[in-house]
C-alpha positions as a LaTeX table, in Angstrom:
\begin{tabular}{lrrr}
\hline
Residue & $x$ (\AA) & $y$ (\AA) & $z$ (\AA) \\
\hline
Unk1 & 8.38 & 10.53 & 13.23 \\
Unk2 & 4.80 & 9.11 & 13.67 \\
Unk3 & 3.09 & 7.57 & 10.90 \\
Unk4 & $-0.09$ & 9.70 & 11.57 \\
Unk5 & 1.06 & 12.56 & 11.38 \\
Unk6 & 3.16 & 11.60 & 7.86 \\
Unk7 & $-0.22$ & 11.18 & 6.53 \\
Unk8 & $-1.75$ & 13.85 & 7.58 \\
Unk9 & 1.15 & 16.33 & 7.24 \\
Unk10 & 2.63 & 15.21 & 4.38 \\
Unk11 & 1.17 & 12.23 & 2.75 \\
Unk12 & $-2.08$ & 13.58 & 2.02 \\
Unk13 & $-1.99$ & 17.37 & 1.11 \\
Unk14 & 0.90 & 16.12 & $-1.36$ \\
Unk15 & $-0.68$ & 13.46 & $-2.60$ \\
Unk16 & $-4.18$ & 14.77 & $-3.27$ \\
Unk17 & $-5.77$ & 11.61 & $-1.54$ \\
Unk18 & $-9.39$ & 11.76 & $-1.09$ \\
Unk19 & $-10.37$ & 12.13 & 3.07 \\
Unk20 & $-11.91$ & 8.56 & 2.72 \\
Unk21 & $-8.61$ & 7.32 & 1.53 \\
Unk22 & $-7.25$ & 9.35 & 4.58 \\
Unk23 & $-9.54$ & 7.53 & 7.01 \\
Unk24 & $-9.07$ & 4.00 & 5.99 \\
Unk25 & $-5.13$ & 4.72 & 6.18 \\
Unk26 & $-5.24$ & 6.00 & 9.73 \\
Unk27 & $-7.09$ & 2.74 & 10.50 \\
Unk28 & $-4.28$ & 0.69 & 9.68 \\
Unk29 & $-2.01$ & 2.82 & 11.45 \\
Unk30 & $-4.50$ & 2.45 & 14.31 \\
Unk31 & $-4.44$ & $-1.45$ & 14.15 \\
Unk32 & $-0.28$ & $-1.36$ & 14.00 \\
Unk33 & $-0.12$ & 0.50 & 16.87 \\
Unk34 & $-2.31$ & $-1.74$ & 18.58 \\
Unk35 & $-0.61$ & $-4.33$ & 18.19 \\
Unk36 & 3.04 & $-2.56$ & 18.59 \\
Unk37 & 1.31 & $-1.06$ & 22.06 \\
Unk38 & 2.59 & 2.39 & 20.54 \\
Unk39 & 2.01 & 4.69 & 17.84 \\
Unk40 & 4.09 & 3.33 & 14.21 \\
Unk41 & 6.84 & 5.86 & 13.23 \\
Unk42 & 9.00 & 5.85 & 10.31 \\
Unk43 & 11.52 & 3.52 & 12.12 \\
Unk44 & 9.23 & 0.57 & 12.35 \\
Unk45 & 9.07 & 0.55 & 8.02 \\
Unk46 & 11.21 & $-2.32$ & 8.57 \\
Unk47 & 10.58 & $-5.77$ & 6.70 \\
Unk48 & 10.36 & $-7.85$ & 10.20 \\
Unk49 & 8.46 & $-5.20$ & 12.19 \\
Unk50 & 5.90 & $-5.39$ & 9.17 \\
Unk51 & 6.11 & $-8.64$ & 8.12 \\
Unk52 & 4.78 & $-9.55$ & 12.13 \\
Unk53 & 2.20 & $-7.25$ & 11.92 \\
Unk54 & 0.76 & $-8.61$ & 8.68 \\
Unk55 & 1.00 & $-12.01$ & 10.19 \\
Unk56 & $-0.95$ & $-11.13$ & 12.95 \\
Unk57 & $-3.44$ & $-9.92$ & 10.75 \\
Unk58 & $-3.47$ & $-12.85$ & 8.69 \\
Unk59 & $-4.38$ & $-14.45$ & 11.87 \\
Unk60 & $-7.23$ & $-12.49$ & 13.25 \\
Unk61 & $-9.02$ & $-10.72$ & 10.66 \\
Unk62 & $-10.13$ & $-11.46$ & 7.23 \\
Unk63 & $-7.34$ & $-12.19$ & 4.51 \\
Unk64 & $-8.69$ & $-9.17$ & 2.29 \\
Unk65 & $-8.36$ & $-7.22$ & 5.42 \\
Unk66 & $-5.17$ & $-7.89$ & 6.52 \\
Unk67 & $-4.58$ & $-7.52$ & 2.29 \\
Unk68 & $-5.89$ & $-4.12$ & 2.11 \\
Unk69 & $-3.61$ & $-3.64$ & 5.41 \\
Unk70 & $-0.37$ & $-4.35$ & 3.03 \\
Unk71 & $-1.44$ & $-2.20$ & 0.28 \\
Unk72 & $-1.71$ & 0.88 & 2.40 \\
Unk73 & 1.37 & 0.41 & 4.77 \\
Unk74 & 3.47 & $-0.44$ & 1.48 \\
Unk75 & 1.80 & 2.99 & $-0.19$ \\
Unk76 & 3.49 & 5.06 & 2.49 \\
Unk77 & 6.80 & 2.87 & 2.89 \\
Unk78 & 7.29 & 3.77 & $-0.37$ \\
Unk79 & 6.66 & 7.01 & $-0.47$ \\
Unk80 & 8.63 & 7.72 & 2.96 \\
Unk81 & 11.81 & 5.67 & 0.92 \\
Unk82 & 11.83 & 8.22 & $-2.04$ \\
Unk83 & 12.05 & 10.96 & 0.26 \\
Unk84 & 14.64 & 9.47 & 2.42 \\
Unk85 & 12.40 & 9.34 & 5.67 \\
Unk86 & 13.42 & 5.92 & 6.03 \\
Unk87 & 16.24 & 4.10 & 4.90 \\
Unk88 & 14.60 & 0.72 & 3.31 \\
Unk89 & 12.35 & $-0.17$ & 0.62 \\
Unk90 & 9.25 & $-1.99$ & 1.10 \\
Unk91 & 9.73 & $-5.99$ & 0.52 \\
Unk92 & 6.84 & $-7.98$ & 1.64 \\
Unk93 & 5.10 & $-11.67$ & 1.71 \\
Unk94 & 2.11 & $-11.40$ & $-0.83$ \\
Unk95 & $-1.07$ & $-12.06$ & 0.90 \\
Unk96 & $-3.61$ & $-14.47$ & $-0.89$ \\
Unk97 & $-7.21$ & $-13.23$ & $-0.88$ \\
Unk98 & $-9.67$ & $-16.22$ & $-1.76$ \\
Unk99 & $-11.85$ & $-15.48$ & $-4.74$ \\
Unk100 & $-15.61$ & $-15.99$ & $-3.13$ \\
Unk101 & $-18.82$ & $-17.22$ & $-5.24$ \\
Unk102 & $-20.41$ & $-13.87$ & $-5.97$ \\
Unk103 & $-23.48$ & $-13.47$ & $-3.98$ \\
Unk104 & $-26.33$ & $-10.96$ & $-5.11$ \\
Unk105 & $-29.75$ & $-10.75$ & $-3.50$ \\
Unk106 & $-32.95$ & $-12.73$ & $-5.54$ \\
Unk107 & $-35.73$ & $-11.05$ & $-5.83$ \\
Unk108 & $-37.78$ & $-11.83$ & $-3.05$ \\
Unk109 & $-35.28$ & $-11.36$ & $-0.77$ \\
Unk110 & $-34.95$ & $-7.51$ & $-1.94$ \\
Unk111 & $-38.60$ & $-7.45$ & $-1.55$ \\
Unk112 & $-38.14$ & $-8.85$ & 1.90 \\
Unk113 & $-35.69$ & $-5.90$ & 2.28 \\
Unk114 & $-37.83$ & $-3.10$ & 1.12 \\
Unk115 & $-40.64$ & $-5.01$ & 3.27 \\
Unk116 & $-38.58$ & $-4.55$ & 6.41 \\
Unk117 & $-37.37$ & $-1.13$ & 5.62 \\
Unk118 & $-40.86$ & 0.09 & 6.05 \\
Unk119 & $-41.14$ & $-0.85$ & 9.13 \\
Unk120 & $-38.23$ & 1.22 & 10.55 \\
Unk121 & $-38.90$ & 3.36 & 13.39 \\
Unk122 & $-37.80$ & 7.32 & 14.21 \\
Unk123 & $-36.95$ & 10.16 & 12.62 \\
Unk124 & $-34.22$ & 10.82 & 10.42 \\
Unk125 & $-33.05$ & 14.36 & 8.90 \\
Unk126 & $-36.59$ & 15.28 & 9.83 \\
Unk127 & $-38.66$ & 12.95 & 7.69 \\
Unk128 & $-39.75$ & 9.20 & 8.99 \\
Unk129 & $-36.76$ & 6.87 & 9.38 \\
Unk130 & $-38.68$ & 4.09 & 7.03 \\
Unk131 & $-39.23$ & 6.61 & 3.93 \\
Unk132 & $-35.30$ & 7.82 & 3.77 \\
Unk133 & $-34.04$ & 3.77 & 3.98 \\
Unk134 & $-36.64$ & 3.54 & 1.42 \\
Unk135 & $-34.87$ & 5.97 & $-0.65$ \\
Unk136 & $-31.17$ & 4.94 & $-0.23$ \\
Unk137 & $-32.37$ & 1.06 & $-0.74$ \\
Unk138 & $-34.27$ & 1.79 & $-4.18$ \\
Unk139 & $-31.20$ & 4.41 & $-4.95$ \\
Unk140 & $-28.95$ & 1.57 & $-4.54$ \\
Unk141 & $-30.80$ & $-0.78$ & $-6.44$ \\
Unk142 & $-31.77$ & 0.92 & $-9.81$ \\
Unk143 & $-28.49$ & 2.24 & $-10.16$ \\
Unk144 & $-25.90$ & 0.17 & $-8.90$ \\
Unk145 & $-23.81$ & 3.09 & $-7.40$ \\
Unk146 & $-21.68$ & 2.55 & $-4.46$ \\
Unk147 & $-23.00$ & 3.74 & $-0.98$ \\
Unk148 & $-21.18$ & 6.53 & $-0.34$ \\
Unk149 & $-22.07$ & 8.04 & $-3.78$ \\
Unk150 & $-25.64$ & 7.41 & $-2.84$ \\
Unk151 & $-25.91$ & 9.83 & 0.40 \\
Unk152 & $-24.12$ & 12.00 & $-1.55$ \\
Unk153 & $-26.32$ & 12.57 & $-4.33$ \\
Unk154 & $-27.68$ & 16.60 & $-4.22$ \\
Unk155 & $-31.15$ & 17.19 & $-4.78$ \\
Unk156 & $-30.08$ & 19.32 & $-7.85$ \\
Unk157 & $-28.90$ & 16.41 & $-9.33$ \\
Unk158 & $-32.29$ & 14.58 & $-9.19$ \\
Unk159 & $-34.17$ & 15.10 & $-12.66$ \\
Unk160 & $-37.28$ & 13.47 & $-12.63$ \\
Unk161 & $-36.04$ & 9.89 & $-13.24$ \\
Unk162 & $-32.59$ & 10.38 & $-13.93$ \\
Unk163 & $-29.94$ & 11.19 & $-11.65$ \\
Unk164 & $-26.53$ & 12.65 & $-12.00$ \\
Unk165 & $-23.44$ & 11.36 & $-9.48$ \\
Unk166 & $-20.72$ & 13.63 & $-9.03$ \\
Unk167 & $-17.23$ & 12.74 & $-9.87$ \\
Unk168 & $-16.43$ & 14.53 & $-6.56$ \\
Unk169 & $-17.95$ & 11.63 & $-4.51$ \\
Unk170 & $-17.20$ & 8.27 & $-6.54$ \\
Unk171 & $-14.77$ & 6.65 & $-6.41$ \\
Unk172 & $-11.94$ & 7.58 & $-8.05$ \\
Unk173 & $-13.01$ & 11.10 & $-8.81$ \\
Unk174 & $-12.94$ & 10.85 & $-12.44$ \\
Unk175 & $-16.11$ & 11.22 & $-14.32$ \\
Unk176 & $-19.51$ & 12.06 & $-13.35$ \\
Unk177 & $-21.83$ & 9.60 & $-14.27$ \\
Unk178 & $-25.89$ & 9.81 & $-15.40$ \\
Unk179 & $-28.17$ & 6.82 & $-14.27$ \\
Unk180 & $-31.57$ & 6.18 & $-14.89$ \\
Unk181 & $-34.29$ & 5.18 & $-12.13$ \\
Unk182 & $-37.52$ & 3.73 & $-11.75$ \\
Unk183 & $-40.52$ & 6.24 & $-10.93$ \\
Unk184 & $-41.01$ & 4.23 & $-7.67$ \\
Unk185 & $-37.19$ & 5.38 & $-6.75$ \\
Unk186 & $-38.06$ & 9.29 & $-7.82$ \\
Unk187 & $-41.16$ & 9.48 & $-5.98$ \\
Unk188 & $-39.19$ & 8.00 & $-2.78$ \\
Unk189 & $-36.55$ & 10.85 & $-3.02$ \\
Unk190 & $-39.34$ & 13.30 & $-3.43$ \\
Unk191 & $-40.63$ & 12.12 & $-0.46$ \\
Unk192 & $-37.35$ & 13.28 & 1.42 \\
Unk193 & $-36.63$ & 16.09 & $-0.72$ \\
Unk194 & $-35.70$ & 19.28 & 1.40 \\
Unk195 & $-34.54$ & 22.58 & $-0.68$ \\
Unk196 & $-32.55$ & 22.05 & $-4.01$ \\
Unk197 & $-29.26$ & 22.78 & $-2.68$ \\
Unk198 & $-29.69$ & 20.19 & 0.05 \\
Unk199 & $-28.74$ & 16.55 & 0.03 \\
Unk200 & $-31.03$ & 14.39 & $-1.64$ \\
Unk201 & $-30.67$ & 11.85 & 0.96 \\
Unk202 & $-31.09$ & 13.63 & 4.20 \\
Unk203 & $-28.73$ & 11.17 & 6.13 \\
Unk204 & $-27.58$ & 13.37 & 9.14 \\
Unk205 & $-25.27$ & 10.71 & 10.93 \\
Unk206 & $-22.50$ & 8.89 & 11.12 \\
Unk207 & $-22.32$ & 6.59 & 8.59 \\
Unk208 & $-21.40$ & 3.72 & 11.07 \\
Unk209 & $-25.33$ & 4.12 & 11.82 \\
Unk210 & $-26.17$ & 3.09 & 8.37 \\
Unk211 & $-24.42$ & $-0.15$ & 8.60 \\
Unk212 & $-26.73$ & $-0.34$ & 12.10 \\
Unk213 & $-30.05$ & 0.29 & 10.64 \\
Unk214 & $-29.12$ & $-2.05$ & 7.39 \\
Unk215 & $-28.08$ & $-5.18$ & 9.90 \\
Unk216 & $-31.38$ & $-4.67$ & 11.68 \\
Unk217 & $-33.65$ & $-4.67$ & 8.22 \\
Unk218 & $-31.81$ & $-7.74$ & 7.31 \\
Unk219 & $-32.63$ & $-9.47$ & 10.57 \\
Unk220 & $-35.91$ & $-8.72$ & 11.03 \\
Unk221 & $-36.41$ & $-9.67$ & 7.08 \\
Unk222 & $-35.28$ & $-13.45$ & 7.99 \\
Unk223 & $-31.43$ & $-12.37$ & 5.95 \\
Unk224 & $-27.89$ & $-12.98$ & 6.69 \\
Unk225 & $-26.45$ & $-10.02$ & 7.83 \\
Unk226 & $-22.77$ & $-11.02$ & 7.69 \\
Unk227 & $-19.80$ & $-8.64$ & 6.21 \\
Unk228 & $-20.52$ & $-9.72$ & 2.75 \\
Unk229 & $-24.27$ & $-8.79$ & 3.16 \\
Unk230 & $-23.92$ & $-4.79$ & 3.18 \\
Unk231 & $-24.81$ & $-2.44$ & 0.48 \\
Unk232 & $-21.93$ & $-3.81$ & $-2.16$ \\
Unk233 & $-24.37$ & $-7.05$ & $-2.30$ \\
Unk234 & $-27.21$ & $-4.82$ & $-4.01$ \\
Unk235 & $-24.52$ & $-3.58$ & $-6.12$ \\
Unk236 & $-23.62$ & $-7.19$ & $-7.14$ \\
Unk237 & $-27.84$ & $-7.66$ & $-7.35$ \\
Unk238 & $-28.47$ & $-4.55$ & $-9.62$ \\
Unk239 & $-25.17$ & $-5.74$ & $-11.88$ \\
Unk240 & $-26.30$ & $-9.79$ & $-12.21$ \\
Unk241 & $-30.29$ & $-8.85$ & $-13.50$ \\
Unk242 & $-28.76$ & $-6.11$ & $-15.53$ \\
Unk243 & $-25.98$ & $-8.34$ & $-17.08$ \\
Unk244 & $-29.15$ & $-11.24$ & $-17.17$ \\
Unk245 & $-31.34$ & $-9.40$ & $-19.50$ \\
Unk246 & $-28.49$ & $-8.32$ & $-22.00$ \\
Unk247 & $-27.22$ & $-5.06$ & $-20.30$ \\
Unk248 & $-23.09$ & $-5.05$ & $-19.48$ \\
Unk249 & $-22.96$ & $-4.79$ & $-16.38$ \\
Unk250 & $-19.05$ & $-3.16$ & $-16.36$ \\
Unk251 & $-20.53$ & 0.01 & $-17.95$ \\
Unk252 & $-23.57$ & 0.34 & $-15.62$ \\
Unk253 & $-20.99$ & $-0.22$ & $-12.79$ \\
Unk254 & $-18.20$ & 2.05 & $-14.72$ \\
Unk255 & $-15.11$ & $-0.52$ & $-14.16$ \\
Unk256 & $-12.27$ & $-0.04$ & $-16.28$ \\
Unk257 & $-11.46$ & $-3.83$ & $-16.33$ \\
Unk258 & $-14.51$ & $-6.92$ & $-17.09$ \\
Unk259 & $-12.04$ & $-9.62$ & $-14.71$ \\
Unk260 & $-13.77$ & $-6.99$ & $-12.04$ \\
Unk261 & $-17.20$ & $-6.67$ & $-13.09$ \\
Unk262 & $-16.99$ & $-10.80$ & $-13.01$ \\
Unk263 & $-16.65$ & $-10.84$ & $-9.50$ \\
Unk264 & $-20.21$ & $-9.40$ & $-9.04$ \\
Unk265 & $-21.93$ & $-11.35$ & $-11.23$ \\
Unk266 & $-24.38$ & $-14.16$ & $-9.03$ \\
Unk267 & $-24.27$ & $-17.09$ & $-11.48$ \\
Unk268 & $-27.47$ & $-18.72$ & $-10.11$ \\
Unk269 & $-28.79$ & $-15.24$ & $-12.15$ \\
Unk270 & $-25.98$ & $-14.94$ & $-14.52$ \\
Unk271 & $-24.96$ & $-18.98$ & $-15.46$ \\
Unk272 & $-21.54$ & $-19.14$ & $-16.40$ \\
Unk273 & $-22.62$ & $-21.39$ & $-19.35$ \\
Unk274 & $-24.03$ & $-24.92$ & $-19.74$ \\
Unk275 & $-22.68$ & $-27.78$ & $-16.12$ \\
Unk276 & $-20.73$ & $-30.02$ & $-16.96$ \\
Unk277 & $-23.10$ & $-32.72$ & $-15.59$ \\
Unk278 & $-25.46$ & $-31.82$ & $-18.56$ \\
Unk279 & $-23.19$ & $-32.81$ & $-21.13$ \\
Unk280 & $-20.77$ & $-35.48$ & $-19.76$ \\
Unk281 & $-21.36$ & $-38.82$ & $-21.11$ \\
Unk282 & $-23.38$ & $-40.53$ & $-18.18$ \\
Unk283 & $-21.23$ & $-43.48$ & $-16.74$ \\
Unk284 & $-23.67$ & $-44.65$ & $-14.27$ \\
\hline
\end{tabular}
């Protein structure tokens, strides 16, 4: 039986997986099949037949790719074991993901950002391209939500200067959250606003385009533009000043766990504590 259609036929609807969850499953499945030159099935839930494919990943993409890869195909293994649609349980080689230095944007360079937003071309949702990448960048910034919660926001949920992001379309799908935001940030969203049952960020395209416009404001603003430079680097921004100036930084970004929260926090903004160098006897 194909993998695909486990997921969609069975996987999801009795699982209760989010579509997004859905979607970055079926792109594994996509990459196995490319490299098996044929859609996965149940039958290739086999240690070696994995195991290679893994490796190849290893091999050609990053390791928190090729990570997340693991974590997905050993989801549905084991869920295809309990139910007997294949007839071995998932044992695999653990796949070591290098902790990077956390990297946030200073503060000129999200200046720079804003800079080069405004001078975005085109028409987007009906209102000038520069004013909604205005919006999503000082959305992203004063609250530290994730992306996809961000051009998901409803214009009912827009208060004046507070905003209200629906468990619905976070992560997780547990709690709603309220955020507070800067009256540069509301009078950007009023500047996009269409009716109140509309979205507040009227971002009518795929959202592979957003990744597009984002790598061209980087450029043109003299900024790396590399995987580790999308919209999750504002998030680490927005958590290192807040953490900086006495705020915690795991409740503004709602994680359950502070070993997480560390690995946004920029310690050229947020210094770990006092170097070494400054306190070592001097030998020299």
């Amino acid at each position: 039986m194909s993998l695909q259609r486990v997921l969609l036929d069975l996987y999801a609807p009795l699982t209760g997986v989010s579509q997004r969850t859905v979607t970055l499953y079926s792109y594994t499945l996509r990459a196995w099949g490319e490299f098996l030159g044929r859609p996965p099935e149940t039958a290739d839930l086999d240690e070696l037949c994995v195991a290679q494919f893994l490796a190849h990943r290893v091999r050609t993409m990053a390791a928190a790719t090729a990570a997340k890869d693991r974590a997905q195909i050993r989801a549905i293994w084991e869920w295809c074991a309990r139910r007997k649609l294949c007839d071995t349980w998932p044992s695999l080689p653990k796949i070591v993901v290098p902790e990077r230095v956390p990297e946030a944007w200073l503060t000129d360079e999200m200046r720079a950002i804003l800079s080069s937003a405004a001078e975005e071309k085109g028409v987007i949702g009906g209102f000038p391209a520069a004013d909604v990448l205005r919006a999503i960048l000082l959305l992203c910034y004063d609250t530290g939500e994730r992306i996809s919660s961000v051009v998901s926001l409803r214009s009912s949920d827009v208060r004046g200067c507070t905003v209200v992001f629906r468990a619905e379309a976070r992560k997780g799908r547990r709690r709603d959250i309220m955020r507070e935001i800067s009256v540069e940030c509301a009078d950007a969203l009023l500047a996009v606003r269409r009716g109140p049952d509309e979205a507040a960020i009227p971002w009518d395209r795929h959202h592979t385009c957003l990744w597009r416009r984002l790598k061209t404001i980087l450029g043109r603003a003299g900024l790396p533009s590399d995987r580790r430079c999308k919209f999750h680097r504002i998030r680490r921004t927005t958590a290192s000043y807040y953490e900086a100036a006495g705020g915690s930084a795991q409740r503004l970004l709602d994680h359950s766990s502070p070993a997480v929260t560390r690995k946004y926090l920029d310690p050229r903004i947020v210094p770990p504590g006092q170097p070494a160098p400054s306190v070592l006897p001097r030998v020299v």
